[in-house]
BALOVEX-276444 format. One line per field, with one value per residue (C-alpha): residue in one letter; x, y, z; residue number from 1. Coordinates in Angstrom, 2 decimals, decimal comma, always signed. Layout:
# BALOVEX-276444
aa: A  ... .
px: X  ... .
py: Y  ... .
pz: Z  ... .
i: NUM  ... .
# end
This chain:
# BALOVEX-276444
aa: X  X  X  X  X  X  X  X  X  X  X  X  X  X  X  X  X  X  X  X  X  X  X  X  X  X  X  X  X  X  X  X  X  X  X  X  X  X  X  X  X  X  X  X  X  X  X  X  X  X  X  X  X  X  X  X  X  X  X  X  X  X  X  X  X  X  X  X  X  X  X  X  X  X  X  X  X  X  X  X  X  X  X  X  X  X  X  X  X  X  X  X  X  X  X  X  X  X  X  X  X  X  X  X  X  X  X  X  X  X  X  X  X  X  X  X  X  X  X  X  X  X  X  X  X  X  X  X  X  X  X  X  X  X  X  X  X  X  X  X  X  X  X  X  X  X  X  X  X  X  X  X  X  X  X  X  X  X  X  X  X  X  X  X  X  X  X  X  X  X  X  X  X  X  X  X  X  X  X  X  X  X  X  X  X  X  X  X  X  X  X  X  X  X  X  X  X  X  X  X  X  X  X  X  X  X  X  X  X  X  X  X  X  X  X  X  X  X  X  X  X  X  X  X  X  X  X  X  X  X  X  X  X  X  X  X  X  X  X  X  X  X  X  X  X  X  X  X  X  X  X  X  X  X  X  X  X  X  X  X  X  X  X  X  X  X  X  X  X  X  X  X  X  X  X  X  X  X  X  X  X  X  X  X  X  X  X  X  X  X  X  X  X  X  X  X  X  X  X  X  X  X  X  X  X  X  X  X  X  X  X  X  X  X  X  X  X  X  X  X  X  X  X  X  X  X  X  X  X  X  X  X  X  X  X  X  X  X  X  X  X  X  X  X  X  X  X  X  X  X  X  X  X  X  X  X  X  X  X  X  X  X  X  X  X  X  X  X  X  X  X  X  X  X  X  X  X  X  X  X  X  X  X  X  X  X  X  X  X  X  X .
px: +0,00  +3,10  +4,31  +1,06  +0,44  +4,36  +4,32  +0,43  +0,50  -1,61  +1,13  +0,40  +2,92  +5,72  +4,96  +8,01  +7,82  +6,80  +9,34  +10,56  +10,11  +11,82  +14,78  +13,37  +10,39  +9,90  +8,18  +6,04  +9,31  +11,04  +8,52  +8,57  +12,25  +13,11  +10,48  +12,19  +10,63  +12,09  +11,12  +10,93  +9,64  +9,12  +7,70  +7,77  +9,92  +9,97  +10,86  +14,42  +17,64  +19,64  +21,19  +20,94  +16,89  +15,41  +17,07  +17,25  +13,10  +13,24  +13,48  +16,22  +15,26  +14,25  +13,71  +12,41  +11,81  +12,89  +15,61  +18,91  +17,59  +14,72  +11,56  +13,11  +15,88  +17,54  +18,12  +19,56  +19,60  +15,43  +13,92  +11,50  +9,80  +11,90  +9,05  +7,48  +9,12  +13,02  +12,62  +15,44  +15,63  +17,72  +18,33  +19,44  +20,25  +22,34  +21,01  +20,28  +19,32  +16,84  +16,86  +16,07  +12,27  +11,57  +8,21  +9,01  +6,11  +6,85  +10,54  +8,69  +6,57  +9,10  +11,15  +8,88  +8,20  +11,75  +11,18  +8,10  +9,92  +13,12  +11,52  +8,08  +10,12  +10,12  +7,76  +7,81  +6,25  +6,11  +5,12  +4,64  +3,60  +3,29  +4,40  +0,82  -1,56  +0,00  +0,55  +1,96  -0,61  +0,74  -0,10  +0,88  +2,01  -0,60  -2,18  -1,65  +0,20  +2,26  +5,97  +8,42  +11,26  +10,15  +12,26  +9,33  +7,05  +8,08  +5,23  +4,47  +0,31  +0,60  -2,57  -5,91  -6,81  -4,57  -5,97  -8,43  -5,31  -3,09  -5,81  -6,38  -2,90  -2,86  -5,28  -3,00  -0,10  -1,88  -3,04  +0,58  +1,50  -1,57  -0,82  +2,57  +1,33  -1,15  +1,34  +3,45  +0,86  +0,36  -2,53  -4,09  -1,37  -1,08  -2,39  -3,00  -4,44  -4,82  -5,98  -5,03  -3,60  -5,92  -8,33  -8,47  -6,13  -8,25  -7,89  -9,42  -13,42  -15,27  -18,85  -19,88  -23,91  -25,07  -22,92  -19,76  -17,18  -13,99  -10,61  -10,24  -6,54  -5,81  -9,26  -9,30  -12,60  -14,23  -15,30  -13,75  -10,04  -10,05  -12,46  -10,29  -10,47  -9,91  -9,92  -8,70  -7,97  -6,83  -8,77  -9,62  -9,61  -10,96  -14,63  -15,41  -17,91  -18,04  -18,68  -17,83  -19,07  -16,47  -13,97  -10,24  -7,40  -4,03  -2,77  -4,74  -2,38  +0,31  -1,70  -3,18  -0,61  +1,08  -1,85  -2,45  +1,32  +1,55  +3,85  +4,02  +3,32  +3,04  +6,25  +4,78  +2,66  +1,41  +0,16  -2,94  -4,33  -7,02  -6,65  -8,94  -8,47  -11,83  -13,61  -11,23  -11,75  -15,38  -14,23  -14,48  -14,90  -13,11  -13,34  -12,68  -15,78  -13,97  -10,76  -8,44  -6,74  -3,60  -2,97  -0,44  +1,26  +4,65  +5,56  +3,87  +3,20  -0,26  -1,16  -1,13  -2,66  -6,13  -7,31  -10,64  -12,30  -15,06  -17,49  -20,01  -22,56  -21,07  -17,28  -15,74  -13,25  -10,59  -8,40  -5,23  -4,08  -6,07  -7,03  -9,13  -13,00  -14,11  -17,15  -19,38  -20,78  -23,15  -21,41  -24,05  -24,44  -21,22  -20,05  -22,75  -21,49  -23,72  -22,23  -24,48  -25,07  -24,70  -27,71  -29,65  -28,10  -30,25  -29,17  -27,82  -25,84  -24,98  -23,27  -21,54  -19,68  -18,71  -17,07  -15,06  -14,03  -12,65  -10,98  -9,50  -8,31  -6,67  -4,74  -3,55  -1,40  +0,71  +2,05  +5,58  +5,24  +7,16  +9,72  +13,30  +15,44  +16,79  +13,87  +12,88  +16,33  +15,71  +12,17  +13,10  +15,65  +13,60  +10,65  +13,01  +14,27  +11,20  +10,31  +13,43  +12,78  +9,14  +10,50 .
py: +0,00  +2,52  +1,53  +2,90  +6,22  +6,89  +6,78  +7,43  +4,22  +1,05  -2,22  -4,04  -1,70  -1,08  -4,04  -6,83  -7,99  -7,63  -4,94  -3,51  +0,17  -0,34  +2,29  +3,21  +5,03  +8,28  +9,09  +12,24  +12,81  +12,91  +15,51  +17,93  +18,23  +18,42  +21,53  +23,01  +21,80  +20,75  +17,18  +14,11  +11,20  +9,87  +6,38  +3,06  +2,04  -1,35  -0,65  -2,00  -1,57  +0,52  +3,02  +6,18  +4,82  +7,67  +10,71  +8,35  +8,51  +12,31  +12,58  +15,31  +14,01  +10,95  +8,79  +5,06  +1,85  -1,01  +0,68  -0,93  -3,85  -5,83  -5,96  -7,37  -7,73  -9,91  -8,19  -11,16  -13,88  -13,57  -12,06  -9,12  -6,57  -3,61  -0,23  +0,26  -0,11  -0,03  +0,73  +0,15  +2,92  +4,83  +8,70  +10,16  +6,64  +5,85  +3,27  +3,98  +1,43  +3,19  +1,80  +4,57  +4,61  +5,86  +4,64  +4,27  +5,94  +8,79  +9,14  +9,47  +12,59  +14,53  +14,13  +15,58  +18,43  +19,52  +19,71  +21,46  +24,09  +24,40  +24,75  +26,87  +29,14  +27,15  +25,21  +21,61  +18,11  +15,87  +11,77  +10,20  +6,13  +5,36  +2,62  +1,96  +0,67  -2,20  -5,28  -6,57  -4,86  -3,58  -0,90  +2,59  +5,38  +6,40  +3,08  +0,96  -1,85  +0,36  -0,32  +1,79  -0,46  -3,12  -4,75  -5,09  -7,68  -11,19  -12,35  -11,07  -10,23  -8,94  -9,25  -8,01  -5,84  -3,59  -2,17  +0,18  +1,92  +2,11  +3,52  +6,32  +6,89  +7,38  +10,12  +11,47  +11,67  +13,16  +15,61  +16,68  +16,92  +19,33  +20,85  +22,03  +23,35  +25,59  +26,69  +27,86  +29,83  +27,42  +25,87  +27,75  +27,33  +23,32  +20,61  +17,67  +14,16  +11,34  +7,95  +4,27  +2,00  -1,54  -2,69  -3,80  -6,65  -10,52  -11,12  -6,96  -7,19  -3,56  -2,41  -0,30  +0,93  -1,95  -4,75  -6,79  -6,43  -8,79  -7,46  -7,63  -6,86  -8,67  -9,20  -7,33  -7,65  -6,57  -3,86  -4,61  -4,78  -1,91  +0,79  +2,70  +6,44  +9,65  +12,90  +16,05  +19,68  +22,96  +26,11  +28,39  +26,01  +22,77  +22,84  +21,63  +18,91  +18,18  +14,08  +12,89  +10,01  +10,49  +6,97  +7,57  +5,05  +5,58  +6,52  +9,57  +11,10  +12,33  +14,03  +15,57  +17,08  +17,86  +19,76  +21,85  +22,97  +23,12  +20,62  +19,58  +16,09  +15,85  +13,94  +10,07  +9,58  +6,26  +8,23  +5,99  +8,65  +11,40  +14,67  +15,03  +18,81  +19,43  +17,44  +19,12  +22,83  +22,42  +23,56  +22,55  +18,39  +15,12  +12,01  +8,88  +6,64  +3,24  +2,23  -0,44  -2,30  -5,41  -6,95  -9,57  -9,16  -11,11  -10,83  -9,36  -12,96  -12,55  -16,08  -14,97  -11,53  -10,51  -8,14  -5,82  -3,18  -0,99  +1,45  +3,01  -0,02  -2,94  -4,24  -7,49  -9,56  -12,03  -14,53  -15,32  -14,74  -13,46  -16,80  -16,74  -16,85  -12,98  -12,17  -9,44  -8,13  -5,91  -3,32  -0,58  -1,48  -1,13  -4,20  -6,09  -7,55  -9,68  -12,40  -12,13  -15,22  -14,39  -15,82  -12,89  -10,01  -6,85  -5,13  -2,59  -4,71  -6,72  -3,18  -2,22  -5,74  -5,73  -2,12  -2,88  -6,34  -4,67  -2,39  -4,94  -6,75  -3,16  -3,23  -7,06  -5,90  -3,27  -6,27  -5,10  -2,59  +0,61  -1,92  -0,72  -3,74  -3,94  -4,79  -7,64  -8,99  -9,18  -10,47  -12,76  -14,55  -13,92  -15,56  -18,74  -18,78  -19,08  -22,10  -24,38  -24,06  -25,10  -28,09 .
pz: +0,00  +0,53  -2,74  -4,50  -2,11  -2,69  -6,55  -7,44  -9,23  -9,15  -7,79  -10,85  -12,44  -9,69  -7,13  -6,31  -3,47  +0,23  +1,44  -1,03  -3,28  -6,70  -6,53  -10,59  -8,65  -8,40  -4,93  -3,72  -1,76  -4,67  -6,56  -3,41  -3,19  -6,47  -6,20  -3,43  -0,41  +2,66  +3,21  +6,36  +6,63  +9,95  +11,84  +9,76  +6,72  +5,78  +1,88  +1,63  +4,01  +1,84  +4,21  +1,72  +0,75  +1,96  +0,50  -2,48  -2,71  -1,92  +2,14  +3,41  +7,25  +8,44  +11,59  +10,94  +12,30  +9,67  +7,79  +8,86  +11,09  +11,34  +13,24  +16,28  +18,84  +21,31  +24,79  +27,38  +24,72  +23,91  +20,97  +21,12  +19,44  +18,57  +17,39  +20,87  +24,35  +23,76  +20,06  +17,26  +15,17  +12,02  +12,50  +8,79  +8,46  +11,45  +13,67  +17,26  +20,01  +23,04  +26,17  +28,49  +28,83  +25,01  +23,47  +19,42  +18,48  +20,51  +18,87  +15,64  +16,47  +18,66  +15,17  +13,30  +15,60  +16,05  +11,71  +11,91  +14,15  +12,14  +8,77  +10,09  +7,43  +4,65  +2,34  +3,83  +3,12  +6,14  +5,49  +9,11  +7,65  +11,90  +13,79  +15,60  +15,33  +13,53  +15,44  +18,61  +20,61  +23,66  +26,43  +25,34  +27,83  +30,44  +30,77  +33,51  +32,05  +30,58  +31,71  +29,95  +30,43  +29,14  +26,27  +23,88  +22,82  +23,10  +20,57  +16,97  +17,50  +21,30  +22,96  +21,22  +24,13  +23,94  +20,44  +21,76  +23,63  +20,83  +18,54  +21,12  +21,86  +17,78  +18,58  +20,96  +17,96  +15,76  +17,75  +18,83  +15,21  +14,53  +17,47  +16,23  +13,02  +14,71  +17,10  +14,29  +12,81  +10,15  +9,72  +7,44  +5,05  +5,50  +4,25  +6,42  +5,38  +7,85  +6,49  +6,40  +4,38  +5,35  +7,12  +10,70  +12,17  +12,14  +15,92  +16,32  +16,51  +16,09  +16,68  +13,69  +13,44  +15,51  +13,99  +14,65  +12,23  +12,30  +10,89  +7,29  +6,82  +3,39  +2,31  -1,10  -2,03  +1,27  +3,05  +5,88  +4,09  +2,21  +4,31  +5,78  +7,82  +5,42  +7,10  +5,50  +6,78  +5,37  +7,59  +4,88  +1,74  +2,99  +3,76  +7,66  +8,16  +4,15  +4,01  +0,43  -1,20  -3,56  -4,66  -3,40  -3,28  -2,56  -6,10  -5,59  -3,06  -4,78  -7,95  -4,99  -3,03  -6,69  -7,57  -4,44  -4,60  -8,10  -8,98  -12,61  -12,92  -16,76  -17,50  -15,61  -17,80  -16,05  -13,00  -12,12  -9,50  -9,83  -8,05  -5,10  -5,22  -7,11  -4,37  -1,79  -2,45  -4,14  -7,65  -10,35  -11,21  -10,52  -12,92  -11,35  -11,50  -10,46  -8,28  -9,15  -6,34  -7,26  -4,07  -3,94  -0,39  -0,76  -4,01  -7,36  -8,83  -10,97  -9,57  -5,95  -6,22  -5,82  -8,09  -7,36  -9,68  -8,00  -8,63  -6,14  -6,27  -7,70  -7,89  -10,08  -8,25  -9,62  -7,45  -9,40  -13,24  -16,10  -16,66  -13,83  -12,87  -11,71  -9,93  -9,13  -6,37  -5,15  -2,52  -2,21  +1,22  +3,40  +4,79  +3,29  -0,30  -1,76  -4,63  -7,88  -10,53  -13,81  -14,80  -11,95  -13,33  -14,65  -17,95  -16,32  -14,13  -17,28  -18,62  -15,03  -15,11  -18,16  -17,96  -14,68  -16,21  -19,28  -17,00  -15,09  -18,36  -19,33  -16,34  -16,55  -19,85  -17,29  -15,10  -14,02  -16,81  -14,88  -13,03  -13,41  -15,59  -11,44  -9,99  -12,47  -12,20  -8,55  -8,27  -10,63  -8,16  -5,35  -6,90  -8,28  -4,90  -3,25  -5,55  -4,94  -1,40  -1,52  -3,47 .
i: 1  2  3  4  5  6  7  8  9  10  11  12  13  14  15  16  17  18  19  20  21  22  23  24  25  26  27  28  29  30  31  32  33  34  35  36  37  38  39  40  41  42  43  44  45  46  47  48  49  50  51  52  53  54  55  56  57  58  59  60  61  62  63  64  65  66  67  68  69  70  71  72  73  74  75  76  77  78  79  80  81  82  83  84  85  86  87  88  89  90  91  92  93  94  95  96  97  98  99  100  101  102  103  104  105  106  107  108  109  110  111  112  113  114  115  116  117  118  119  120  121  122  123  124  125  126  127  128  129  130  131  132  133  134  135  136  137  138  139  140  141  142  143  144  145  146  147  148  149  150  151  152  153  154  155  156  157  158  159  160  161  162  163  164  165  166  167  168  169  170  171  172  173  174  175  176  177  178  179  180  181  182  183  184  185  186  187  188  189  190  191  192  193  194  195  196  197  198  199  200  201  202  203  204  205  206  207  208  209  210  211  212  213  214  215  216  217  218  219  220  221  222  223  224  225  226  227  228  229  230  231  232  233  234  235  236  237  238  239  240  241  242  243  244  245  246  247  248  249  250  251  252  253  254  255  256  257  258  259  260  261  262  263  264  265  266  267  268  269  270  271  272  273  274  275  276  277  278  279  280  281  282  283  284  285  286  287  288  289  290  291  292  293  294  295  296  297  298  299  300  301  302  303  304  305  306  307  308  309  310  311  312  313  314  315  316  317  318  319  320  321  322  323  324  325  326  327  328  329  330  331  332  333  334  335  336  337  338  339  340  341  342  343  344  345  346  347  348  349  350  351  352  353  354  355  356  357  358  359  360  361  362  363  364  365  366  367  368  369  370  371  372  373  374  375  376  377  378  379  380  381  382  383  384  385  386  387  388  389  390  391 .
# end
């Protein structure tokens, strides 16, 4: 999902492998610098341990979790953890080990408010992908599990219980960062977008409008995998209190943000996202009557991915190759997709289906299609790799 907001482009074209941002890519980091703007990116990475990844994809600053080591470390010969309690993390690249009280996702924010206040000056572009809510789920400060010297995790998940915590200490974040901004004297000349990139963890069970609703993290074709929060605010151009209806993936961040600061975009000419600024600033009008989602989460293989075209009412679905059976579904009602036989289908949804399917065909002939000749080469081996040890 960072692949696609990063580069405005669907991961049928630029997707490898889980990990990993094709070095050929040219990120919103990359478009804001190049135009002059003081850039950080701060909270998780996991894109590739190149030390100099970063500024490579357009970031002058940058504090992350996942750039030199892994997810986890061994204190006193056990394994733990390593983005919350005791975090391992890369400052400008250089790894640093915490071990006096410091909550990771804490790091991450007073990082990006030492930026804010050194560049409240300049034109600046701030990308904070953060470390929570994501899995293990632990206690966060203020709570009274909470122990600050604890080592980390021992398990991967953590325990469900913590979630509601960690979503409100999220809150808490956020509001620090927004905070800043207004402190500044800023807000009026900022853009802020806070969204996410999936849907809810499996073991994590919400209430929405009455009804249970059971994580959907990697269900494509469901609500509940690809509903996410999208809240937007500018005092003075964005409109308060205005609920869209309006379809928005991830692509559509960076014509966005490219728009609003008036950043040719002209020369990628495979941009997949439409500009929400229409919508945003209530002129003038935005085009985009489906989304396209590839989702193949360890490598880009057309056999393992799951492939989704939507519109506001109805969506077609495809497990697996283009040689594959694709369905359609009714998704007018949130969180209530109904499967429809062929043989039940109105004229009109006759049309609808056959429109997203030809869409969906359109896309299968960009598989790998913006890949650098580097990025093949190594999701070739990867992938061959992956086979002989299966065998």
């Amino acid at each position: 999902s960072r692949v696609k907001l990063m580069t405005g482009k669907a991961n049928v074209r630029n997707y490898t492998f889980f990990g990993k941002l094709d070095r050929g890519q040219k990120t919103f980091g990359n478009y804001f610098r190049d135009a002059g703007y003081k850039t950080c990116i701060s909270g998780k990475w996991q894109l590739g341990q190149e030390t100099d990844a970063p500024s490579h994809f357009g970031f002058d600053q940058s504090c992350l979790w996942q750039l030199k080591k892994g997810n986890s470390h061994t204190i006193e010969g056990k394994k733990y953890d390593s983005r919350h309690t005791s975090p391992d993390l890369s400052i400008n690249g250089v790894a640093k080990e915490f071990r006096n009280g410091e909550f990771g996702p804490d790091v991450c924010v007073d990082f990006i408010e030492k930026f804010l206040e050194a560049n409240k000056d300049e034109s600046f572009f701030v990308y904070y992908p953060m470390i929570l809510p994501h899995c293990p789920f632990v206690p966060t400060p203020g709570t009274p599990d909470y122990d600050p010297n604890s080592p980390g995790s021992p398990t991967y998940k953590g325990d469900a219980k913590y979630f509601k915590n960690m979503v409100e200490y999220v809150d808490q974040l956020v509001g620090r960062i927004a905070s800043k901004v207004d402190e500044l004297g800023l807000s009026e000349n900022t853009l802020i977008v806070f969204t996410g990139d999936n849907g809810t963890d499996v073991p994590v069970v919400t209430s929405l409008n009455g009804k249970l609703v059971a994580g959907g993290k990697g269900k494509a074709n469901h609500d509940s995998g690809v509903r996410t929060p999208f809240f937007v605010t500018m005092p003075g151009t964005v409109q308060a209190g205005k609920v869209s209806d309006e379809l928005v993936d991830f692509s559509d961040l960076l014509p966005t943000f490219c728009e609003l600061a008036k950043i040719d975009t002209s020369e990628n000419k495979n941009l997949d996202g439409v500009s929400l600024l229409p919508t945003l600033i209530g002129k003038g009008e935005r085009k985009k009557p489906w989304s396209y989602l590839f989702y193949s989460r360890n490598d880009a293989t057309q056999p393992a991915s799951s492939v989704v075209v939507r519109n506001a009412t109805h969506l077609v679905y495809r497990k697996g190759g283009p040689d594959k059976k694709i369905e359609f579904f009714d998704c007018s009602i949130p969180y209530a997709r109904k499967l429809q036989k062929p043989s039940d289908l109105s004229d009109n949804e006759r049309k609808v289906f056959a429109e997203l399917s030809s869409v969906m065909k359109r896309y299968d002939t960009q598989y790998q299609s913006d890949l650098s000749k580097d990025a093949v080469q190594q999701w070739q081996k990867k992938t061959r790799a992956g086979k002989k040890k299966k065998k």
